[in-house]
Each structure stands twice: as structure tokens, then as C-alpha cells.
C-alpha positions in Angstrom: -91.3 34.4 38.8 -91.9 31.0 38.8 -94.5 28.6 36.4 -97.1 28.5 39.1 -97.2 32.4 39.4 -97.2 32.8 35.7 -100.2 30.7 35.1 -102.0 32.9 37.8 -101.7 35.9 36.3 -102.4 34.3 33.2 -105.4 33.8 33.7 -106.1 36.8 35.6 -104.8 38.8 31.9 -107.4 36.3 30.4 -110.4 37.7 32.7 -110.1 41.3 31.6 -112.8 42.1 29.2 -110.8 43.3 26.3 -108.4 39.8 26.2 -111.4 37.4 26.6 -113.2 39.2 23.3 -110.2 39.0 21.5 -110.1 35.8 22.8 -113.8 34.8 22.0 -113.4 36.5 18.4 -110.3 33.7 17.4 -112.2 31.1 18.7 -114.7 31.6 16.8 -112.7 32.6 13.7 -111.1 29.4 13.8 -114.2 27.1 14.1 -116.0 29.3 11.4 -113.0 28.9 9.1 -112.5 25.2 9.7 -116.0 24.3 9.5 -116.5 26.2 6.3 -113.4 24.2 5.1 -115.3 20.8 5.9 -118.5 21.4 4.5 -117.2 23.1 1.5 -113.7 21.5 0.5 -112.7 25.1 -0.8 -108.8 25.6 -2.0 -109.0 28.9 -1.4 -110.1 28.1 2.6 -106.4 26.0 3.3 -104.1 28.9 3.6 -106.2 30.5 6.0 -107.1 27.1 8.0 -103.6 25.8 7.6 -101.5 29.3 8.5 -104.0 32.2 9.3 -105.8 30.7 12.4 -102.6 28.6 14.3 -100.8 32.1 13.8 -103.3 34.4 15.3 -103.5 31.9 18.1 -99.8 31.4 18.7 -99.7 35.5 18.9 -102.5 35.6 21.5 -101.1 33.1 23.5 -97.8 35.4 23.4 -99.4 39.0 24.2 -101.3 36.4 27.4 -97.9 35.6 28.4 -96.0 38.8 27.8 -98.6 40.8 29.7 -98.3 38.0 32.6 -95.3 38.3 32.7 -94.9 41.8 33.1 -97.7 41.9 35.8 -96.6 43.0 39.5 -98.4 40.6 41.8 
């Protein structure tokens, strides 16, 4: 499978109702954390700002990928 293939079913994995509300629901769990950061300055915001939010992301991305990967087209 090449790059080009990859990225297509990608995005087709993306589409699917369930991964673009999981999707939707990081998004806005990152904004809503890194906002709150800004306005606030809370301590208690930087572990999840600084590790919470890049790792759910980084894990999405990989379940995207995995399930391309694995797709039969």
C-alpha cells in the first residue's frame, strides 16, 4: 500500500460518523483546555494542556492510520 492509498482511506476512516465525533470531541477538548489555560493562568490546567491533549491526539491519529491501514480497498 502505498502513501497515496493510505491518505485515501484515511480520510474515508475520518468520514464515518463515529471517528469524526470522536474527532470533533478532541478538538474541542483541546481548544477548551488551552483557552481556559490562557484566560485563567491555572497550574493545575499545564499537565493537561501540556501532556493530556497532544496524547489523545497522537492516539487518534494512530487508531486513523491503523484502521486505514487495515482497510481492503
Amino acid at each position: 500500500m502505498n502513501s497515496e492509498t493510505l491518505g485515501r482511506n484515511a480520510r474515508r476512516v475520518v468520514r464515518t460518523p463515529v471517528y469524526a465525533s470522536i474527532g470533533i470531541v478532541i478538538g474541542v477538548f483541546a481548544m477548551t483546555t488551552l483557552i481556559l489555560y490562557w484566560v485563567t493562568l491555572d497550574p493545575a490546567l499545564i499537565p493537561i494542556v501540556s501532556t493530556g491533549t497532544p496524547i489523545a491526539v497522537i492516539a487518534y491519529v494512530a487508531v486513523v492510520f491503523t484502521k486505514a491501514a487495515r482497510t481492503k480497498r
